[in-house]
py3Dmol code that shows the C-alpha trace and the ligand (Angstrom):
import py3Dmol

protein = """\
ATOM      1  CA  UNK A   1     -34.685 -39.179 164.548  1.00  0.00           C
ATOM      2  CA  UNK A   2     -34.399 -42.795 163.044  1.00  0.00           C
ATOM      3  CA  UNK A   3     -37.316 -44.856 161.694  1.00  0.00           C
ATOM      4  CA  UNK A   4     -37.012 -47.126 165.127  1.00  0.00           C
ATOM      5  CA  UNK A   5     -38.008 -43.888 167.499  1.00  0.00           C
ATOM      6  CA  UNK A   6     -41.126 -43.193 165.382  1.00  0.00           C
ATOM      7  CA  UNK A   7     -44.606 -44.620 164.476  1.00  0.00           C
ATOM      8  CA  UNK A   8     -44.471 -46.099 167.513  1.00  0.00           C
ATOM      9  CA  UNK A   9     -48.528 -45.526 168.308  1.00  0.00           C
ATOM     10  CA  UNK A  10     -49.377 -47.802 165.142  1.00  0.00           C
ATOM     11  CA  UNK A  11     -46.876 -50.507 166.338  1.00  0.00           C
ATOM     12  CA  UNK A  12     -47.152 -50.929 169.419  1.00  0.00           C
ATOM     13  CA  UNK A  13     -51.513 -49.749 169.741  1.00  0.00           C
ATOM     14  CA  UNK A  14     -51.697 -53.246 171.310  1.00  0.00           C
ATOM     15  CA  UNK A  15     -49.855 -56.242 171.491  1.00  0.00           C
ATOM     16  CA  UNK A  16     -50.803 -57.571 167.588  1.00  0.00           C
ATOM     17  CA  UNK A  17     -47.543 -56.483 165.871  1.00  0.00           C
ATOM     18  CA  UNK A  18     -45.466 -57.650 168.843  1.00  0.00           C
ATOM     19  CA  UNK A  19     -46.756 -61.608 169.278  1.00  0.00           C
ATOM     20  CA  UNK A  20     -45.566 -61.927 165.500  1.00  0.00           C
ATOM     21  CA  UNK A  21     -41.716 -60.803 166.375  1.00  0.00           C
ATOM     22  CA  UNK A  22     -42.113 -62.804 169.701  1.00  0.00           C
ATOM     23  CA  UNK A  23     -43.415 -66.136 168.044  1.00  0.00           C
ATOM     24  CA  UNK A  24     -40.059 -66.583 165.987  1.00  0.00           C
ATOM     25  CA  UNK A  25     -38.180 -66.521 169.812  1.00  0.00           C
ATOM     26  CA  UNK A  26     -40.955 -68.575 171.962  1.00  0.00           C
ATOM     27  CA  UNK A  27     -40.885 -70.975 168.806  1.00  0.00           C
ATOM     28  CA  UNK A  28     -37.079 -71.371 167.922  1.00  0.00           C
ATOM     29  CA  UNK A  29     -34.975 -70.181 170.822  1.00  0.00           C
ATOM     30  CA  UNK A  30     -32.748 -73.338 171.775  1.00  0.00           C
ATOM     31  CA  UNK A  31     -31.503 -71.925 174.843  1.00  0.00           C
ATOM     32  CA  UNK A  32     -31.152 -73.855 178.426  1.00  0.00           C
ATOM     33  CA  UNK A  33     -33.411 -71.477 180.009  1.00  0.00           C
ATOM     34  CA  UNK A  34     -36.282 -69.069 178.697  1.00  0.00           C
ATOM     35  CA  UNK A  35     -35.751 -65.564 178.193  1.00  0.00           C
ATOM     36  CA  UNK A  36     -37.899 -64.297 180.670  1.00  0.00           C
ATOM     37  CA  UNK A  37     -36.536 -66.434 183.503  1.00  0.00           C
ATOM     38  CA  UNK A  38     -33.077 -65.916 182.474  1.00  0.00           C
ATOM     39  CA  UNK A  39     -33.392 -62.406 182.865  1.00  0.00           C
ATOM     40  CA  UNK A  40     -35.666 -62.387 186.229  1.00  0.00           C
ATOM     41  CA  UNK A  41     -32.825 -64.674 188.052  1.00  0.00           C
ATOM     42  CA  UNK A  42     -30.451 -62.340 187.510  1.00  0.00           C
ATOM     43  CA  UNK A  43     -32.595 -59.179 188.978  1.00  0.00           C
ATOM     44  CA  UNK A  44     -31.698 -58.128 192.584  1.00  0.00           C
ATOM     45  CA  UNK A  45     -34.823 -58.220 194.104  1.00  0.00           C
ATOM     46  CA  UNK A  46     -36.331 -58.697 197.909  1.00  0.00           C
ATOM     47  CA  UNK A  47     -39.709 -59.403 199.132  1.00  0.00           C
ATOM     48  CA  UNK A  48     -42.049 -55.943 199.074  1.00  0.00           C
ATOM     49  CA  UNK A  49     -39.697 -54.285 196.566  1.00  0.00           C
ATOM     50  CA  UNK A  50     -41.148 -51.426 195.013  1.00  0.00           C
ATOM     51  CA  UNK A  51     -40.530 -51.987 191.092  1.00  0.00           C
ATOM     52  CA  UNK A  52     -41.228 -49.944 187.946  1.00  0.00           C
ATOM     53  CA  UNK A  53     -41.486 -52.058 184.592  1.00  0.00           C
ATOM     54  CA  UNK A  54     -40.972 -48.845 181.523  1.00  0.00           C
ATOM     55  CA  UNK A  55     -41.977 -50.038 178.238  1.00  0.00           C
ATOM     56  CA  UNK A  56     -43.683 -52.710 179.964  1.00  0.00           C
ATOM     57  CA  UNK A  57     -45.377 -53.974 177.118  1.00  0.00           C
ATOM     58  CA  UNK A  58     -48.003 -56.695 177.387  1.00  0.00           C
ATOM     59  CA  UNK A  59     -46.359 -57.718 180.581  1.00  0.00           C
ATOM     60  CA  UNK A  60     -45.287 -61.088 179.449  1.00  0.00           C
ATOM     61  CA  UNK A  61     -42.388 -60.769 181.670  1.00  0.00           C
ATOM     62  CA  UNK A  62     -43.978 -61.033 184.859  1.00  0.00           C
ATOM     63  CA  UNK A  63     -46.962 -63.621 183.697  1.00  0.00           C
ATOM     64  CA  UNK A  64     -43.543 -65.896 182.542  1.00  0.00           C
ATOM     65  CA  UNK A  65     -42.402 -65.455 185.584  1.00  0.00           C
ATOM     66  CA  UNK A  66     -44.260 -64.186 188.730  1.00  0.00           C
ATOM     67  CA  UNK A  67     -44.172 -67.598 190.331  1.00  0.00           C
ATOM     68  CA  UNK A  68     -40.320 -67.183 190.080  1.00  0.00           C
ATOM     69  CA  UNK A  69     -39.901 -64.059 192.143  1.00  0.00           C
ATOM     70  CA  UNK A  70     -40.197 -62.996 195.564  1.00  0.00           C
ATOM     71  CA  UNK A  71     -43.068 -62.357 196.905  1.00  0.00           C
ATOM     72  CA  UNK A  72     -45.489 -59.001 197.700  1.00  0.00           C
ATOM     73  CA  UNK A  73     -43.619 -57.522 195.106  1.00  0.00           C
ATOM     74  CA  UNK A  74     -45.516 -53.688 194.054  1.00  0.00           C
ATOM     75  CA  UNK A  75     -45.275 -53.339 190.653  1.00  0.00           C
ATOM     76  CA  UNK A  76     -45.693 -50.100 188.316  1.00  0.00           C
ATOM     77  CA  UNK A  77     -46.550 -50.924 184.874  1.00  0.00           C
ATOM     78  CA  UNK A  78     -45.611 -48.359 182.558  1.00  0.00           C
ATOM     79  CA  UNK A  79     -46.030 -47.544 178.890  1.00  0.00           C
ATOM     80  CA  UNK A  80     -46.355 -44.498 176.117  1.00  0.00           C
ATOM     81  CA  UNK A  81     -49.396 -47.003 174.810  1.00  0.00           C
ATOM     82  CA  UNK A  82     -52.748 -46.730 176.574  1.00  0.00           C
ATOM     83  CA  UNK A  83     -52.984 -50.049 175.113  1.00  0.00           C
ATOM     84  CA  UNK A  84     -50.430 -51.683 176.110  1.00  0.00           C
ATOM     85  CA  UNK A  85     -50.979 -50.780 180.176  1.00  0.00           C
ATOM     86  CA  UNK A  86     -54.424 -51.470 179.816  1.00  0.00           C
ATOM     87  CA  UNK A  87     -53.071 -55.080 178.645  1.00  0.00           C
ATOM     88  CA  UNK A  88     -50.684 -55.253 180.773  1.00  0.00           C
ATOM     89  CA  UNK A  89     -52.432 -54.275 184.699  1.00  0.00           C
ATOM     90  CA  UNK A  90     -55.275 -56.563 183.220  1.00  0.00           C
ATOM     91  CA  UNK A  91     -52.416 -59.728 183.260  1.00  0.00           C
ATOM     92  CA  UNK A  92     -51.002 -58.199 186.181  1.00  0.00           C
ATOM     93  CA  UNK A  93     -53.830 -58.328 188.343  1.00  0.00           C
ATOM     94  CA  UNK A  94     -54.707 -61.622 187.923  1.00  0.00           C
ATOM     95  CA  UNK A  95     -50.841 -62.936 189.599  1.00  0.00           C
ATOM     96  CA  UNK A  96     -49.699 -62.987 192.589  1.00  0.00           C
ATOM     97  CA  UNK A  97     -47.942 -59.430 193.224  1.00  0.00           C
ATOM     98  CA  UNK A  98     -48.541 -57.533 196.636  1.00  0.00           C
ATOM     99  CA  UNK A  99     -50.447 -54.611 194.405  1.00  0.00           C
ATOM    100  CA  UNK A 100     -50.492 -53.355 190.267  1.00  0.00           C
ATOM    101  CA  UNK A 101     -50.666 -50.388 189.257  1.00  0.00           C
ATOM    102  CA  UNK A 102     -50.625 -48.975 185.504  1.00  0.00           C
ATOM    103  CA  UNK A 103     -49.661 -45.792 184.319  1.00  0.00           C
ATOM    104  CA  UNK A 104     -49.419 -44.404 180.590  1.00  0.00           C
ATOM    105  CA  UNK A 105     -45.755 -42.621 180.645  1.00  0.00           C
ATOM    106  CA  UNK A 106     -43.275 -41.265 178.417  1.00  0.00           C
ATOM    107  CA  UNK A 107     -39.471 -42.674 179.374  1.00  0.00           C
ATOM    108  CA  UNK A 108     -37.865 -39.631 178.894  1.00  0.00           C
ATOM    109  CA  UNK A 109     -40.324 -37.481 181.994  1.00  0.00           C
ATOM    110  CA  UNK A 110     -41.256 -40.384 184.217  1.00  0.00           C
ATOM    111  CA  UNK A 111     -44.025 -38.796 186.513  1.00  0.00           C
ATOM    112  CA  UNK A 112     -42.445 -40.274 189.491  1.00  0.00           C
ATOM    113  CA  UNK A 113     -41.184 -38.717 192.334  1.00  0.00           C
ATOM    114  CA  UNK A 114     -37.466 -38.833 193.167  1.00  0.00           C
ATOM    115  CA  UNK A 115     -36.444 -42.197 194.842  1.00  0.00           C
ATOM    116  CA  UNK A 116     -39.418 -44.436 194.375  1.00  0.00           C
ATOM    117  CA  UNK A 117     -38.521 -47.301 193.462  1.00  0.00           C
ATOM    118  CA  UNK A 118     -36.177 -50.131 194.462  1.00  0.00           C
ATOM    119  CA  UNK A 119     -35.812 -51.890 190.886  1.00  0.00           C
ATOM    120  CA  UNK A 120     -36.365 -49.966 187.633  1.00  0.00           C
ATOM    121  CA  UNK A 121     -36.564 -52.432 184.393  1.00  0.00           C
ATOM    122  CA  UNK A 122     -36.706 -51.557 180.942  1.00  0.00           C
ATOM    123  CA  UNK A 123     -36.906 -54.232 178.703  1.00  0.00           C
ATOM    124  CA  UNK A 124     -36.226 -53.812 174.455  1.00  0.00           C
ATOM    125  CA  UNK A 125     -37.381 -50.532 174.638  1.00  0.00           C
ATOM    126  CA  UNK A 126     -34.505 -47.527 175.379  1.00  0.00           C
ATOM    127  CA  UNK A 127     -33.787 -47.948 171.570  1.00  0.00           C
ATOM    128  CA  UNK A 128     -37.409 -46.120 170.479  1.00  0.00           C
ATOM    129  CA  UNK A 129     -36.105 -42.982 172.782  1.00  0.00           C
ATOM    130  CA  UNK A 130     -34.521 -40.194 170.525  1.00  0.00           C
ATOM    131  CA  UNK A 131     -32.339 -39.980 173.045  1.00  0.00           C
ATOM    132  CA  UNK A 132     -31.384 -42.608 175.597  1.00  0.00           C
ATOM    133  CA  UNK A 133     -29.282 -41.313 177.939  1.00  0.00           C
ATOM    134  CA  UNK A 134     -32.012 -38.695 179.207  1.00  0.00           C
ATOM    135  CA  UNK A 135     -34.109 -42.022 179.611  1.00  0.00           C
ATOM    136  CA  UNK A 136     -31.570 -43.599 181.794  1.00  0.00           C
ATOM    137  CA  UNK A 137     -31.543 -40.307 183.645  1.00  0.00           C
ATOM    138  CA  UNK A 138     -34.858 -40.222 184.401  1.00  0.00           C
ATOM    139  CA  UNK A 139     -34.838 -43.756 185.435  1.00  0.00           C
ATOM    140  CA  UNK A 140     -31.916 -43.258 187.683  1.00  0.00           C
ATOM    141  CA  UNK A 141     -34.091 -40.355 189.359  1.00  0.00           C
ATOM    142  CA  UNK A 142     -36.670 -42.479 190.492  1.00  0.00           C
ATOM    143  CA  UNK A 143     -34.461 -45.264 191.965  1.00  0.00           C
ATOM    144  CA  UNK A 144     -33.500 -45.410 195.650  1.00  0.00           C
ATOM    145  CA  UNK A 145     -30.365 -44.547 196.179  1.00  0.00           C
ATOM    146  CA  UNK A 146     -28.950 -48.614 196.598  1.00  0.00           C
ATOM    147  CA  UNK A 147     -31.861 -49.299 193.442  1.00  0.00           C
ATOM    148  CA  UNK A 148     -30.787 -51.020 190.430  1.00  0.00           C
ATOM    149  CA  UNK A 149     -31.333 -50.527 186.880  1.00  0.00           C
ATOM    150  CA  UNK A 150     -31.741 -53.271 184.631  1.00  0.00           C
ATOM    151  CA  UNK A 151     -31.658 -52.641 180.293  1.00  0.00           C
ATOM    152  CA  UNK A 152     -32.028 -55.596 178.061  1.00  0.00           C
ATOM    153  CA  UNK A 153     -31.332 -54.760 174.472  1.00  0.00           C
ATOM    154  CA  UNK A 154     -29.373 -56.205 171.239  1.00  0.00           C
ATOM    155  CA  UNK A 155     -26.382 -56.593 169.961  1.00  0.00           C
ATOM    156  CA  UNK A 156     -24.979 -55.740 166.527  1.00  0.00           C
ATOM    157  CA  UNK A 157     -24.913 -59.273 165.293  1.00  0.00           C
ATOM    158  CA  UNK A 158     -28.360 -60.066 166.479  1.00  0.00           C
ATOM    159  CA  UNK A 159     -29.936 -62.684 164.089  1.00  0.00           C
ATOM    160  CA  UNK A 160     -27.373 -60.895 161.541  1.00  0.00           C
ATOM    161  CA  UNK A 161     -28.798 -64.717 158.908  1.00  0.00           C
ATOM    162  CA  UNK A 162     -32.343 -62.342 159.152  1.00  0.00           C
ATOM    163  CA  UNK A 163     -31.545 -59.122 158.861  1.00  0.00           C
ATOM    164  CA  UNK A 164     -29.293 -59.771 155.636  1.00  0.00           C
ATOM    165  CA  UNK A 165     -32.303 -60.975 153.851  1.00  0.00           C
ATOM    166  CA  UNK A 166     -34.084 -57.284 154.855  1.00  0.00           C
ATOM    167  CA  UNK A 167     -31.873 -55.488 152.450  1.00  0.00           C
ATOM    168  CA  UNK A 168     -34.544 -56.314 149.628  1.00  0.00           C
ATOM    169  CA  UNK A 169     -36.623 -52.884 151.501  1.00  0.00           C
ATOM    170  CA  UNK A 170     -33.312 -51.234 150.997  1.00  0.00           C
ATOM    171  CA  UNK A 171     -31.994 -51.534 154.768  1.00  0.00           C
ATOM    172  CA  UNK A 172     -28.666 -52.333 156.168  1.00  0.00           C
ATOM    173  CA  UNK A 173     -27.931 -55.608 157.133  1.00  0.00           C
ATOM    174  CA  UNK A 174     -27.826 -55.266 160.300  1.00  0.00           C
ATOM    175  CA  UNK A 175     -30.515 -55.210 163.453  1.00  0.00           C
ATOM    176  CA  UNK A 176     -31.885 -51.456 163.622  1.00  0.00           C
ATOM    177  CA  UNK A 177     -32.576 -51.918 167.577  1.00  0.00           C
ATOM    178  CA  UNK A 178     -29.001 -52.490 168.009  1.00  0.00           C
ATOM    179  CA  UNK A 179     -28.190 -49.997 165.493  1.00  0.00           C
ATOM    180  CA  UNK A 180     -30.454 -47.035 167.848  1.00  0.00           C
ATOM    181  CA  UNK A 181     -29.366 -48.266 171.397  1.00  0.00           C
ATOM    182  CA  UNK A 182     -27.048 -51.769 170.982  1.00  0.00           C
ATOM    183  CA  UNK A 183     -24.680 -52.946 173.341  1.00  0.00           C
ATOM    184  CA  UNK A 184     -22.017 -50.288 173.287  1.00  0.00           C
ATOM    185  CA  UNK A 185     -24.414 -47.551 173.681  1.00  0.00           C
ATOM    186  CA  UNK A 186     -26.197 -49.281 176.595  1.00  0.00           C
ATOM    187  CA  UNK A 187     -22.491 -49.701 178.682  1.00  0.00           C
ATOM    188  CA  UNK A 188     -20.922 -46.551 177.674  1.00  0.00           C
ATOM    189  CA  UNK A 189     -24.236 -44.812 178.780  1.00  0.00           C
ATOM    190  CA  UNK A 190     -25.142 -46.715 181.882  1.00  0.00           C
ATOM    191  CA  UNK A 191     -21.348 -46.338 183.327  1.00  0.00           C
ATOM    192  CA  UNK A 192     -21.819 -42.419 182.524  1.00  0.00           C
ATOM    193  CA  UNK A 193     -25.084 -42.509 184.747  1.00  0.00           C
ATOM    194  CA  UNK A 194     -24.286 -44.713 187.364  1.00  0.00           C
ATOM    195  CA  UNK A 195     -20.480 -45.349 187.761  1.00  0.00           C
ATOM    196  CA  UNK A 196     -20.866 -49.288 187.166  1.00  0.00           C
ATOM    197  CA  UNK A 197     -22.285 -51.778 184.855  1.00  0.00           C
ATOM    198  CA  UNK A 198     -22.301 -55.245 184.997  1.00  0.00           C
ATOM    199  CA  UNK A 199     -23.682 -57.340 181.493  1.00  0.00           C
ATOM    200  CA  UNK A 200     -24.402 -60.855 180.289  1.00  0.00           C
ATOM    201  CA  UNK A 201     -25.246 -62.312 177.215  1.00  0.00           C
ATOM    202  CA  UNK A 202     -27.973 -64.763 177.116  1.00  0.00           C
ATOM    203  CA  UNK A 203     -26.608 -67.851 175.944  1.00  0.00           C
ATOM    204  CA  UNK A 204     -29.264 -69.148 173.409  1.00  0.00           C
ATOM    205  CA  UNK A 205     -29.646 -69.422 169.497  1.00  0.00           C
ATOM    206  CA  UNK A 206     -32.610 -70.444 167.126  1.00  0.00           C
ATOM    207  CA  UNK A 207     -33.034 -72.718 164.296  1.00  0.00           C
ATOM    208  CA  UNK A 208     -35.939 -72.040 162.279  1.00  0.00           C
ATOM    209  CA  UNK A 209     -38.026 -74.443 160.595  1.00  0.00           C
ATOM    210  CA  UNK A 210     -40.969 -72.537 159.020  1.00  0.00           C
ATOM    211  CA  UNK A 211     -40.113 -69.529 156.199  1.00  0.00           C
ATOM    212  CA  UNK A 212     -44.034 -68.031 157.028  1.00  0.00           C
ATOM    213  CA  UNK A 213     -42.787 -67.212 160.425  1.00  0.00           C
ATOM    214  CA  UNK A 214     -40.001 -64.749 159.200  1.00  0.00           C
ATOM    215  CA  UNK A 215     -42.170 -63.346 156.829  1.00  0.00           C
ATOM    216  CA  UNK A 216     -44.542 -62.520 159.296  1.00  0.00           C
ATOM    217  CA  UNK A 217     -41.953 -61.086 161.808  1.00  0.00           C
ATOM    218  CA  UNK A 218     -40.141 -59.102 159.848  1.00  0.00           C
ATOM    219  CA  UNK A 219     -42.893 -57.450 157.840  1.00  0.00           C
ATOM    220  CA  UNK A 220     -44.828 -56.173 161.133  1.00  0.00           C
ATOM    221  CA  UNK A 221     -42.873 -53.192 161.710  1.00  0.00           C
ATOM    222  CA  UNK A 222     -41.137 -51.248 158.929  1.00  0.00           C
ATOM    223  CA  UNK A 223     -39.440 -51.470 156.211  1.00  0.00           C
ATOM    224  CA  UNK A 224     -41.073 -54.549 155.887  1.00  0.00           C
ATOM    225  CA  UNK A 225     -44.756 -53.058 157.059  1.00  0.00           C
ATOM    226  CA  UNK A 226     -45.662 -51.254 154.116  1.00  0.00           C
ATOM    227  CA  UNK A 227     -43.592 -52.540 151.582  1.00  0.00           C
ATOM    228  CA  UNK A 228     -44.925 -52.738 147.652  1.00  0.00           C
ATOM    229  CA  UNK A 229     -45.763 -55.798 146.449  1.00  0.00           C
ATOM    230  CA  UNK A 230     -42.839 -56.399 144.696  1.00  0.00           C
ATOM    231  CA  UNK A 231     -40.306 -55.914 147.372  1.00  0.00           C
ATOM    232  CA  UNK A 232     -42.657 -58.142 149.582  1.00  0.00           C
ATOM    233  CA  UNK A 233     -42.288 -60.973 146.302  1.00  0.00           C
ATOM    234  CA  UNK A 234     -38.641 -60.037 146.441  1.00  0.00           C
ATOM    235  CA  UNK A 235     -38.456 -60.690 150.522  1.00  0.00           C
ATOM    236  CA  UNK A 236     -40.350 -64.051 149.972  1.00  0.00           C
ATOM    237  CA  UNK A 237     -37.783 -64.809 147.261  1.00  0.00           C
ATOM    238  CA  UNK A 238     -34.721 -64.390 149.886  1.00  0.00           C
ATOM    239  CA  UNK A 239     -36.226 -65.987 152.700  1.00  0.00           C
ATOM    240  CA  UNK A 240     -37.001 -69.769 150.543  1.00  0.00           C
ATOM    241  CA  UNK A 241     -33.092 -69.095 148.723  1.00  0.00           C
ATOM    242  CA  UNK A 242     -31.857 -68.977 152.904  1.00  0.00           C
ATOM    243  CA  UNK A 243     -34.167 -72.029 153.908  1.00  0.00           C
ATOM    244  CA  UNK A 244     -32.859 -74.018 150.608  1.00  0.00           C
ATOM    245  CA  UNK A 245     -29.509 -73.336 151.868  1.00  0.00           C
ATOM    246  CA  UNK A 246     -29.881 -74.388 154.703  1.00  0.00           C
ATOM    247  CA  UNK A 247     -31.840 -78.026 153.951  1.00  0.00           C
ATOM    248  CA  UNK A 248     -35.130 -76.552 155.090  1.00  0.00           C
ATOM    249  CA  UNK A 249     -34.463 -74.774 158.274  1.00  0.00           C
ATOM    250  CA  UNK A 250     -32.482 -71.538 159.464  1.00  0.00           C
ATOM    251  CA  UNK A 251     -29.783 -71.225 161.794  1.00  0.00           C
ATOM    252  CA  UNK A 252     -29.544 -67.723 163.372  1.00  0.00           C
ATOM    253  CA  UNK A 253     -27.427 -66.302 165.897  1.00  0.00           C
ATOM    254  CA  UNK A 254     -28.977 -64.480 168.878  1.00  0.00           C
ATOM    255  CA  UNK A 255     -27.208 -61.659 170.572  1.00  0.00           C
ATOM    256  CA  UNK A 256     -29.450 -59.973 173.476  1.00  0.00           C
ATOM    257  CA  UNK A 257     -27.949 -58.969 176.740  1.00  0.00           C
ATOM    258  CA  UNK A 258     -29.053 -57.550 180.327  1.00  0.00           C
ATOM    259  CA  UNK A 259     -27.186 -54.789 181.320  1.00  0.00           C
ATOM    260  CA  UNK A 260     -27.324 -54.098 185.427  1.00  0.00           C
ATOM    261  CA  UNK A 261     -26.181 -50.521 187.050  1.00  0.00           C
ATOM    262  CA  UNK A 262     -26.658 -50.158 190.978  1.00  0.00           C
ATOM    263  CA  UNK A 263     -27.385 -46.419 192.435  1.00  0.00           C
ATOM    264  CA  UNK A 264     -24.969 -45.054 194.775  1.00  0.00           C
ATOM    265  CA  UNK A 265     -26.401 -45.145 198.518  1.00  0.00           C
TER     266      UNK A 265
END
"""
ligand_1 = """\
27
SAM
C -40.309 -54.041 171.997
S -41.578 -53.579 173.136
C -40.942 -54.304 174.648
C -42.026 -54.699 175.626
C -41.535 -55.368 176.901
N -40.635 -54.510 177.654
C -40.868 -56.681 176.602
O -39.630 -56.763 176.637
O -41.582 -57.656 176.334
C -41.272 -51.843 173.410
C -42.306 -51.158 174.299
O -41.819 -49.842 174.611
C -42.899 -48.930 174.564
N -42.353 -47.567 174.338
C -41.825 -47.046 173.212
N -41.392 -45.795 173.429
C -41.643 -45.513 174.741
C -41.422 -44.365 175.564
N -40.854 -43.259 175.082
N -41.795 -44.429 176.868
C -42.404 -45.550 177.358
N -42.627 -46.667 176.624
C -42.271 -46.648 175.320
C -43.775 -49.442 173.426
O -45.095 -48.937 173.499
C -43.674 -50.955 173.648
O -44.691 -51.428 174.492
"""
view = py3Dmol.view(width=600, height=400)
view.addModel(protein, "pdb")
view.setStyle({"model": 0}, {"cartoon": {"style": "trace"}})
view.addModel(ligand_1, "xyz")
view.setStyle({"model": 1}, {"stick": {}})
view.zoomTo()
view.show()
């Protein structure tokens, strides 16, 4: 089990830990479209579709982009984080969907029946599964045969100018989401499950312009959450060498993709 698939009930209780991660992207993305849009044109959905959100989160998806979709849509809001779906149906509930509905679940035994739903999203989240495959199992289960399956997660070189300045807490260099479930693990196991897979890259990158804001992100979730004092000096250290470099600001690459698999009929 890696460090991604546990603690997960301290990091994710509520939304806290989450906003500080999200800030550096709703800050610094410089990207023609948002994330959240980007990724709801590209879903195949209909008016009344039945659609299950796992990992939902806060629901910022749909609050960015309810007004974007078609309409009377039925959503299920599901996360392992009482928190979280308490956070999210309360957001929910106040847009315009046909109904909301929350439901604490684990990813890998969706309480579901068979065929349920039209859409099935998870968003950032098969990477915190031990094992991902038995995730994308389950959520093939509870898709309509004809349902789609859409996976957003990262790729290896994801904001690789951050994650080189993490290896004062003694980590790789490297993005541990895409490291658990990145972008060869989520084609090689969606083909497996469903015989297709179409993905696309969202085309955006970020140029940072506050050091606090790194600091912040990457110390709310470990190695950086609960890291002495001196590798915390250390981190703060490597983060103002990278801004000096780069005349006050830093450039980072994004690499974050959706993924899209279609049931059989
Ligand atoms: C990085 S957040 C992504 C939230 C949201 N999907 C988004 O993209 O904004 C990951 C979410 O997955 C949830 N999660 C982690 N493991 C899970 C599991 N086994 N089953 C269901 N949800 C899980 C966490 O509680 C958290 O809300």
């Amino acid at each position: 089990m890696s460090a991604i698939t546990e603690g997960n009930a301290g990091q994710y209780g509520d939304s806290r830990k989450l906003a500080a991660r999200a800030r550096l992207h709703t800050e610094y993305t410089i990207a023609e479209t948002g994330w959240f849009p980007w990724v709801a044109a590209q879903l195949p959905l209909k008016p009344a579709n039945r659609v299950l959100d796992v990992g939902c989160g806060p629901a910022w998806f749909w609050a960015a982009t309810a007004g974007l979709l078609p309409e009377n849509l039925h959503l299920t809001l599901a996360d392992l984080s009482p928190g979280m779906v308490d956070e999210a149906v309360a957001r929910c509930r106040a847009l315009p969907f046909g109904s909301v509905r929350g439901c604490r679940a684990d990813a890998a035994a969706l309480p579901f029946e068979d065929g349920a739903f039209h859409l099935v999203i998870a968003m950032h989240m098969l990477y915190h599964l031990p094992d991902p495959a038995a995730g994308i199992a389950e959520m093939a289960r509870v898709l309509k045969p004809g349902g789609f399956l859409a996976v957003t997660t990262n790729g290896i070189g994801n904001m690789r100018e951050i994650y080189r300045l993490t290896t004062v807490f003694g980590s790789a260099p490297i993005d541990p989401a895409a490291v658990a479930f990145g972008y060869d693990a989520a084609e090689q196991m969606m083909r497996t499950q469903f015989g297709n897979v179409a993905m696309s890259q969202y085309p955006a990158s970020m140029r940072i312009t506050e050091p606090e804001d790194v600091f912040l992100a990457l110390t709310s979730y470990p190695p950086g959450e609960g890291a002495g004092e001196p590798q915390l000096s250390g981190f703060r250290r490597a983060i103002a060498d990278a801004f000096r470099q780069g005349s006050g600001a830093l450039d980072v690459n994004n690499e974050t993709g959706l993924f899209l698999s279609r049931k059989t009929a």
